[in-house]
N, C-alpha and C positions, 0 to 999 in steps of 0.2 A: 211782633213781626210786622215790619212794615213795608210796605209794595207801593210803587209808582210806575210813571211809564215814561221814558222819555226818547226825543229821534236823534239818531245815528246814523247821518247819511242818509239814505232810502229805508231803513231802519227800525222799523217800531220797539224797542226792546225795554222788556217787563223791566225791572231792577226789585230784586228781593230783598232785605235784609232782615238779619241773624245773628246770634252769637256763635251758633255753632251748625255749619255743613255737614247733613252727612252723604255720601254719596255711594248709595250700593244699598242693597234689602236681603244680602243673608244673614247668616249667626249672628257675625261677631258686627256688621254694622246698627241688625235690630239691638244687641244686647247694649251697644255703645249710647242708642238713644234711653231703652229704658235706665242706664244706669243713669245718666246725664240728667232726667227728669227724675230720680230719685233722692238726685243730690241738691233737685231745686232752682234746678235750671231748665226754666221753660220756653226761652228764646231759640229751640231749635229745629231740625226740620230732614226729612230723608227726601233724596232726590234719589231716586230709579232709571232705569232706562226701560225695566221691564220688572215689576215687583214679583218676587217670586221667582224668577226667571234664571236665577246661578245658580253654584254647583251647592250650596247648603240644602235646597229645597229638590234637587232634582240628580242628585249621586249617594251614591253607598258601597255596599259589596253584602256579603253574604251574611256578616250580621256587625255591620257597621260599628267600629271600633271606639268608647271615649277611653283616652286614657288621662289617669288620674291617681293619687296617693291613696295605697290601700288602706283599706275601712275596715275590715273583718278577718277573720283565718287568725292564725299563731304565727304566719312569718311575721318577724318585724319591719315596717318601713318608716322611713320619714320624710322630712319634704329635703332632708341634705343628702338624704342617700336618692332621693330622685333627682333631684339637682344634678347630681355626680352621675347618674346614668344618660340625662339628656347632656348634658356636657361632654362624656368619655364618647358620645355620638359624633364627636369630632366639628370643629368651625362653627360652634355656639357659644356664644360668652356666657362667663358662669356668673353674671350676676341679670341676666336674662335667664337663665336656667333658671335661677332662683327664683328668680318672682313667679315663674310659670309651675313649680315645684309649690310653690308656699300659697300661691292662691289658684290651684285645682279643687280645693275643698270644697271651700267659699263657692268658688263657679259652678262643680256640681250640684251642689246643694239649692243652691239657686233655679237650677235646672229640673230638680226634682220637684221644689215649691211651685215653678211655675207649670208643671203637670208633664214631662215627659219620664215614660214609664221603663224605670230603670229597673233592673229585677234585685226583689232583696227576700230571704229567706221570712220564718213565722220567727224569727228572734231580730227582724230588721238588720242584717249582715247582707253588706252589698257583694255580691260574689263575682271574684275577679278570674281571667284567665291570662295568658302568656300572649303575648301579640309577637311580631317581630318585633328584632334589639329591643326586649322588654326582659328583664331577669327577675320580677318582680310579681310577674300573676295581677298586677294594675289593671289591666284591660276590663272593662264593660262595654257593654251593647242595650239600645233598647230592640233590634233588630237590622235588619237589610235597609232601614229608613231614618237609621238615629240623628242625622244631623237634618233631615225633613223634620222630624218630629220636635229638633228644638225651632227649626223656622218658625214651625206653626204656632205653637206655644206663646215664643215669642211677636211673632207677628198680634197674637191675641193682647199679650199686655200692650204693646204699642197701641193697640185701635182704644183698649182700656184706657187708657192716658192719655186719650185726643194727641197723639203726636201728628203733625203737619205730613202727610207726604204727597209729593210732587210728582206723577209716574210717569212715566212714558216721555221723560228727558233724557237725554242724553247727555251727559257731562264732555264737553269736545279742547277744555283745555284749564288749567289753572290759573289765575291770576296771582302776581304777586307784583309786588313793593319795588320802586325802582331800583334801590340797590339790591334786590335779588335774592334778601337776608329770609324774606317768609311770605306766605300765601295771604290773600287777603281777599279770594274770591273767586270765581267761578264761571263758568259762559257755559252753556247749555241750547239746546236747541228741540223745542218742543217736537216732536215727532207725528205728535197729533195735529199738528198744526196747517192745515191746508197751505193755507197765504205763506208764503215763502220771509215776505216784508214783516210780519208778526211771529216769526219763528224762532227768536233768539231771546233766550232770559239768561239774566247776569244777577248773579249770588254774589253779596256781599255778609262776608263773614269776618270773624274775629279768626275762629279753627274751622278745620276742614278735618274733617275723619272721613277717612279710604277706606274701603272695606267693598272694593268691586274685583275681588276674586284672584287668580293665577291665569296666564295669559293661553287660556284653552283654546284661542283660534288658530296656534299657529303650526298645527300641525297636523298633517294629513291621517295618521293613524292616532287615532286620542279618545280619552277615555271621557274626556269632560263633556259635559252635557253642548247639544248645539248653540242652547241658548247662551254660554258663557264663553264670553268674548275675552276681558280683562279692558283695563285701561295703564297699564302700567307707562306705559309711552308719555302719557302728557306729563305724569310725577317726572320722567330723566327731562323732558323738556324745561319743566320748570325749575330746574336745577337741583331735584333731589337723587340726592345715592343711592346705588344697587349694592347687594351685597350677595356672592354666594348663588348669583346667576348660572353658574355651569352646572346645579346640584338640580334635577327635575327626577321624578321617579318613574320608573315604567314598567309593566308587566302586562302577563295574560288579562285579555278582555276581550268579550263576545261583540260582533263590529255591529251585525243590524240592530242587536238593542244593546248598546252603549253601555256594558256593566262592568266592574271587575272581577273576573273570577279566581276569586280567593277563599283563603278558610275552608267552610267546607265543603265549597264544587269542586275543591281539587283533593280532599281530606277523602271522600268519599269514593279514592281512585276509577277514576274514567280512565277512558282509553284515548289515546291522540291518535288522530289518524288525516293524513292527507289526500288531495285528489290530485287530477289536472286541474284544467279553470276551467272545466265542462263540467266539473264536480263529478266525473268517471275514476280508475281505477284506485280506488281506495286501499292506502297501504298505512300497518300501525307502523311509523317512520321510525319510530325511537327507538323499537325492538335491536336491532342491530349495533345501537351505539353502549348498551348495558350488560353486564356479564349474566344477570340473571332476573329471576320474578323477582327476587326479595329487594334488589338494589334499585330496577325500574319501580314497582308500587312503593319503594322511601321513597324515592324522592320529588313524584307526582304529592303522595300527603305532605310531606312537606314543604311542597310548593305551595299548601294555604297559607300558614304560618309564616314563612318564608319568600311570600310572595313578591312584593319588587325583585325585581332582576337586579343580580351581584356577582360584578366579575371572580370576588371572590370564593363563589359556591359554583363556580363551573368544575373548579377538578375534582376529581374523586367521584366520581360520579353522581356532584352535589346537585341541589332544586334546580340553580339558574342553568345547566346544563342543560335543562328542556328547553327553556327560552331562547336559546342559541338553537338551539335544533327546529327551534318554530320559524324562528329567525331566517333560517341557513334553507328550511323548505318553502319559503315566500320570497326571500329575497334572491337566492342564488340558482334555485330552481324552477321558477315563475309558478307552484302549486299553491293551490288554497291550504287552509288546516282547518282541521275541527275539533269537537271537543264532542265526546258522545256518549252519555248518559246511558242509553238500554243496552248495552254488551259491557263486560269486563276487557281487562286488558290480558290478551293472548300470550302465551308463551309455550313455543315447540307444539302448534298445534292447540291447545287448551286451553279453554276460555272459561274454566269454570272460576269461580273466584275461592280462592286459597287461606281461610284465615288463619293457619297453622305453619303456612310460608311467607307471610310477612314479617315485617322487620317488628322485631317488638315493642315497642312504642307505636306504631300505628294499629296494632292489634291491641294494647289496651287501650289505646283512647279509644280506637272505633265500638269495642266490647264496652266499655262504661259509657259510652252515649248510647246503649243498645241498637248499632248499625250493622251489626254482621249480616243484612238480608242479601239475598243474591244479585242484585244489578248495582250497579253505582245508583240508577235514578230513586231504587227501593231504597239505601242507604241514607240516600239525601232526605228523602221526604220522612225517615227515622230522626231522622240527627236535627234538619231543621226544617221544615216543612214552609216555612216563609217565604225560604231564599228558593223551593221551587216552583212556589203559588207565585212568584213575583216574576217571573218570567211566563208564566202561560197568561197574566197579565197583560202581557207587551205580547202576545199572540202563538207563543212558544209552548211547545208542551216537551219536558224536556224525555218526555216517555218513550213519544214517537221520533225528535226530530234533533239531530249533532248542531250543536252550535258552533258555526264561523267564529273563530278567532283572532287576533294581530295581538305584537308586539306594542302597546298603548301607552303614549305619555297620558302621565292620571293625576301627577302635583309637583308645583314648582317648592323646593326647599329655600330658592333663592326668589328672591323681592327687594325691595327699600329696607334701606337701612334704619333702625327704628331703637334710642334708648330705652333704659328700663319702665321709662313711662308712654312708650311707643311713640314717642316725637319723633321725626325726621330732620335730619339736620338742616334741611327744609324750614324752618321754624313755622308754628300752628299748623303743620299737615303732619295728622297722625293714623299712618299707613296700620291697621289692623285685620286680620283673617291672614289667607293664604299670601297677600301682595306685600304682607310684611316677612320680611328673608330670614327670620332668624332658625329657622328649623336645624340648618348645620348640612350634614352629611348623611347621618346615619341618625334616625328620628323612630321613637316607637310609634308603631302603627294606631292611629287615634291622638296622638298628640297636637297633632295640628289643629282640632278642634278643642280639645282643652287650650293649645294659648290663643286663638281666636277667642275664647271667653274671657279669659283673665287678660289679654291686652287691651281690648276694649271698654273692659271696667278699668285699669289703668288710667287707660285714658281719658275716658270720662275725670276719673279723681282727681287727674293734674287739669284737667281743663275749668272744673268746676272751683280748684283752689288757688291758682294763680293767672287762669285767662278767662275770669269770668264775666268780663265788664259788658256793654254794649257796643255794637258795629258804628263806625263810625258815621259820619253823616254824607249823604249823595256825593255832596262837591269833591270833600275829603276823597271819598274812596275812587270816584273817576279821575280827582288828579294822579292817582298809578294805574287805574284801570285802561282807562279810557285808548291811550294809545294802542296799548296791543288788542283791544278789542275792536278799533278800528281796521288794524290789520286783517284783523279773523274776517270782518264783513265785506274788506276790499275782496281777500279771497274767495269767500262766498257767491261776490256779484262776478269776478272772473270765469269763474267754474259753470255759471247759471248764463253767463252771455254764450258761452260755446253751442247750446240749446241742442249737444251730442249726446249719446249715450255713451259713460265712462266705461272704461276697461276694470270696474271693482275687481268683478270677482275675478277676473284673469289674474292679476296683480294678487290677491288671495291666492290663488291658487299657486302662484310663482312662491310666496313665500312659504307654505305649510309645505311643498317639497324640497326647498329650501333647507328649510327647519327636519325635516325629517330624513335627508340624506346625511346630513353633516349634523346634527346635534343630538340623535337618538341614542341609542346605545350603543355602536360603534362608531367612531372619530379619529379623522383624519388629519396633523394637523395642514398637510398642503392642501387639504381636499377642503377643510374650514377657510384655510386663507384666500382661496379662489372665494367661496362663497361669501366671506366677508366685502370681498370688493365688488363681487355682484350684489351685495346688498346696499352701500354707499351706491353704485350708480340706479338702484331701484329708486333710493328717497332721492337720491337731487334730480333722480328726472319725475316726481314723481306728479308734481303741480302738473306737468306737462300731458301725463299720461292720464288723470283723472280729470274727469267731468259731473255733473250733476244737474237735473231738466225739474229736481222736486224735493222738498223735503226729505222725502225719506232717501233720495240720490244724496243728499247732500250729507245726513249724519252717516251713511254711508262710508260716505268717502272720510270724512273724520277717523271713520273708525278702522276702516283701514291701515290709513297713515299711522296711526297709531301702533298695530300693529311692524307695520316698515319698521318704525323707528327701534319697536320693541325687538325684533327676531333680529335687527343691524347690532346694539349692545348685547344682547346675548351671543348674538359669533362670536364678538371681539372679546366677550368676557370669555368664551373657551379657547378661541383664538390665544389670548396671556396665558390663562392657564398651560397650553399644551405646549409654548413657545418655552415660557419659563421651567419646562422639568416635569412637569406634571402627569402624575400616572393614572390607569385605571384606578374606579373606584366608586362606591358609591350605587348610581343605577347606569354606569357608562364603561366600555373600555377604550382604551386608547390605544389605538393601531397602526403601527409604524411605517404600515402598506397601503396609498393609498386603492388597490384593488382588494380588500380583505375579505378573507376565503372563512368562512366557519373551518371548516376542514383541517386548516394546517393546524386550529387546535386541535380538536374533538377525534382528529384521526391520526396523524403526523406529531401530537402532542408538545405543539411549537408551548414556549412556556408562556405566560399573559402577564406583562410588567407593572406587576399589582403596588399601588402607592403604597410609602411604608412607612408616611407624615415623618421624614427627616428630611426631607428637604421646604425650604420656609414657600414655594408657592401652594403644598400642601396640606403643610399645620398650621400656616395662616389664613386668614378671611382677607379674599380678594375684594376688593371695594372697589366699583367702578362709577364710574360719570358721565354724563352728555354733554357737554359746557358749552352756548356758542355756537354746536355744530361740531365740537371737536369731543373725542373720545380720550378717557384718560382713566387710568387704574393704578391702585398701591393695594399695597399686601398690607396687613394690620394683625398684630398679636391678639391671640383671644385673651380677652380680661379672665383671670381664676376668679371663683367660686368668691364673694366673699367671706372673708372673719367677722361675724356680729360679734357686738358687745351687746347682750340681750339683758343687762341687769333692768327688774321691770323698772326700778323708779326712773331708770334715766330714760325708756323706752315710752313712760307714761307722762313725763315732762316734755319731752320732745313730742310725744302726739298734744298733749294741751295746747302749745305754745303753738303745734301746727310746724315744728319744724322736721318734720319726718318726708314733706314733698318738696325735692329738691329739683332743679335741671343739668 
């Protein structure tokens, strides 16, 4: 790994090289390095903004989901009948499905060797359960902290294996190739860095591995940790493709500590109940909209289970009907809601808790995890005792005190487009974790960190077999660098001459209401299209409106913009969708009004124009782009499932000869 220094105008700037960038320090970026150094490749290096600081190390839920191919029990499964389950999840390619089906194993397994504590019986049977869109009982947990506990892990082998990391930079743009074809390197800006003139380091690489998360700043109600920004903006800058950006998921989450409550804060039926914004007359709001006890306690328990919000489980008096009703008393009534652990839920006067009136599936589960005790909070601390030690952590006791809730964006299913070896048609930028889109529509819960393991060993495999050579030399790589890195520090010295204080967070805060008016769970499409073109004149005035007096102003302002450009191609990617045909569905509805009333469903029983994947902008994968400045989308058929030819000897000629990694 070799470092120089050379000047840029006013300029000091580091110059690093490498074979391989990686940029981000959750899961699937630490798991990309240690796979990369297991295969023998030691030229590489993690750059940070903040180690530790995203949503692998710092999100969960109740008892944090991996999913994966069953191990144990007498159902049968395989990795084709999982295949076929993340596939039937609609706007996944099935030879993506595949690979994320066929090495779950590998990945866990992996994950167990390197010490997170997955539970398995005295005959070693990893025992699974049902998550949502799971038909298969796949589901494990190591607790409320499982994708922490693989950071840690893996953070540990990383330190084990001297890998290189770089922290507290901030990655502020891509570098690529003059004709545009692939990455070739990186501009960053130390953060730690006083001197403003010594602030910019340029990574020269052969690949770039992404793995800096889903873009959790862009919105006012969210689930995602503070720390977790995203960067998905520089990748459409650099000319790489979105796929599947209208697909974000959203549900019940507690707002002063950032959690989602799923599984069993909602399994363990609490009561919802609303105020003013004085937090005065507290009313149980739902009461009214259900015909009885047995139908309101379904469909709170199976709001754990069930938890994203789905246009499709509002009628009938299905889960996402609460979320409409959470919805319908914050947004259209200006009242808080809560969530409240030490009472039951009332009905005609009676608060006692009923286990003889419930629907019967919630009474045997709750009876075989022995929860029948009398309060929700007793239940919980029966059933899982973690998930309510983990909030009196964060200062909460959930004995005494109702926890504030909102309707909370918690993960994007859409990101960068990324083949079955997670390349980006970007070429050498291989987007893996959350910022890579392939999740689809409908994903079982936990799966997003099984393919963050298996895409990033991927990728590793195709970097370490066909791009493994060394970065090229200083001259080389500024003869494509060099120009647009000039740009970046002409902008730099512009921003820094104003000697103003910028408008950041204003501008932040214009888009996360933005993003939360128009792209939450109900959508407009004229009410998007206005916002769409309030977002184009946000970025082209946005040089104008931004300043910076200091370093940390200045990566600031990068990450901002970043942002701009992100939440402008996610309108325009719902903006197509909703132009072209496109229905409810997913974690979103689509509403033909733009003043829409919870009401004219849930009361007036208007019907909800639920997608029914026949028309092609819904059973295909919208693909969208940044190019230039200008916006652009095509619909794309999902690829089927492949037909192997798994005869071993052909299977075993082809791994010798090394012809089994293809692009």
């Amino acid at each position: 790994m070799e470092s120089e220094t050379i000047q840029i105008g006013n300029f000091s700037v580091r110059i690093v090289s490498m074979n391989t960038l990686i940029i981000g320090s959750g899961a699937a970026s630490l798991n990309a390095a240690v796979s990369l150094r297991s295969m023998g490749q030691e030229n590489i290096m993690i750059v940070t903004s903040g180690f530790g600081s995203g949503t692998s190390n710092n999100a969960g839920s109740d008892k944090q989901t991996y999913y994966k191919l069953s191990l144990s029990g007498s159902e049968p499964d395989s990795a084709r009948l999982m295949a076929q389950d993340l596939f039937d999840g609609r706007c996944m390619h099935g030879d993506i499905a595949l690979c994320e089906a066929q090495g779950s194993v590998k990945a866990f397994m992996r994950l167990v060797e390197f010490g997170v504590p997955f539970p398995h019986d005295r005959f070693g049977s990893w025992a699974g359960y049902k998550t949502d869109h799971d038909p298969h009982s796949r589901a494990t947990s190591a607790g409320p902290w499982t994708s922490r506990m693989m950071f840690r892990v893996l953070s540990e082998e990383v330190k084990r294996l001297r890998i290189k990391i770089i922290d507290h930079h901030q990655v502020i743009t891509l570098l690529t190739a003059k004709d545009g074809s692939k990455v070739i390197g990186a501009l960053a800006i130390n953060t730690r860095e006083k001197a403003i003139a010594k602030s910019f380091v340029l990574f020269n690489a052969i690949n770039i591995v992404m793995g800096t998360g889903g873009p959790g700043d862009m919105y006012e109600s969210t689930v995602y940790p503070a720390s977790q920004t995203g960067s998905t903006g520089m990748a459409f800058r650099a000319g790489a493709t979105g796929q599947n950006l209208t697909e974000s998921q959203f549900g019940i989450a507690s707002l002063k500590f950032r959690w989602n409550l799923s599984g069993s804060y909602q399994q363990v039926i609490p009561r919802y109940i609303s105020t003013d914004i004085k937090g005065n007359d507290p009313i149980e709001f739902l009461n009214e909209y259900f015909p009885g006890y047995k139908s309101l306690s379904g469909a709170i328990f199976r709001k754990g289970y069930q938890w994203p919000f789905d246009p499709a489980k509002i009628n009938g008096f299905g889960s996402s009907l609460i979320d409409m009703l959470v919805y319908r008393e914050k947004k259209e009534k200006g009242r808080r809601v809560f969530i409240d652990y030490t009472r039951n839920i009332s009905w005609e006067g009676d608060d006692s808790f009923s286990p003889l009136k419930l629907d019967g599936s919630a009474r045997e589960y709750l009876a075989s995890s022995g929860s029948l005790q009398g309060t929700p909070v007793e239940r919980l601390i029966a059933m899982n005792k973690p998930a309510y030690e983990l909030y009196r952590e964060h200062g909460i006791d959930l004995e005494t005190n109702p926890v504030e809730i909102g309707i909370c964006v918690q993960h994007n299913n859409g990101g960068l487009k990324g083949n079955i070896w997670w390349e980006s048609d970007l070429k050498h930028l291989f987007p893996v974790g959350e910022v890579n889109g392939s999740h689809g529509v409908y994903r079982p819960g936990g799966s997003a960190l099984n393919s963050g393991q298996v895409g990033s060993y991927r990728a590793a495999l195709f970097i370490s077999r066909r791009y493994n050579g060394p970065p090229p030399e200083t001259a080389g790589f500024l003869g494509d660098a060099l120009k647009e890195t000039e740009s970046l520090l002409s902008l730099a010295t512009s921003l820094l001459s104003k000697n103003e204080t910028g408008r950041n967070g204003e501008i932040l805060a214009g888009i996360r209401k933005r993003m939360s008016d128009n792209a939450g769970i109900v959508r407009n499409g004229s009410n998007v299209a206005r916002a769409v073109k309030e977002a184009y004149s946000m970025l082209e005035n946005f040089r104008e409106t931004g300043s910076a007096s200091s370093v940390k102003e200045l990566a600031e302002y990068f990450r901002i913009y970043d942002n701009c450009l992100t939440h402008l191609v996610y309108l325009e990617a719902i903006k197509t969708y909703i132009e072209k045909g496109g229905r409810s569905r997913g974690s979103f509805l689509v509403s033909e009004e733009e003043q829409f009333k919870i009401s004219d469903i849930i009361i007036h029983g208007k019907d909800i124009n639920l997608c029914g994947y026949d028309r092609q902008v819904e059973k295909d994968i919208l693909e969208v782009s940044f190019k230039t400045g200008k916006f652009s989308a095509d619909l794309v058929k999902t690829r089927d499932i492949p037909e192997q030819d798994l005869w071993f000897e052909k299977v075993w000629k082809d791994y010798l000869e090394d012809n089994f990694v293809d692009d």
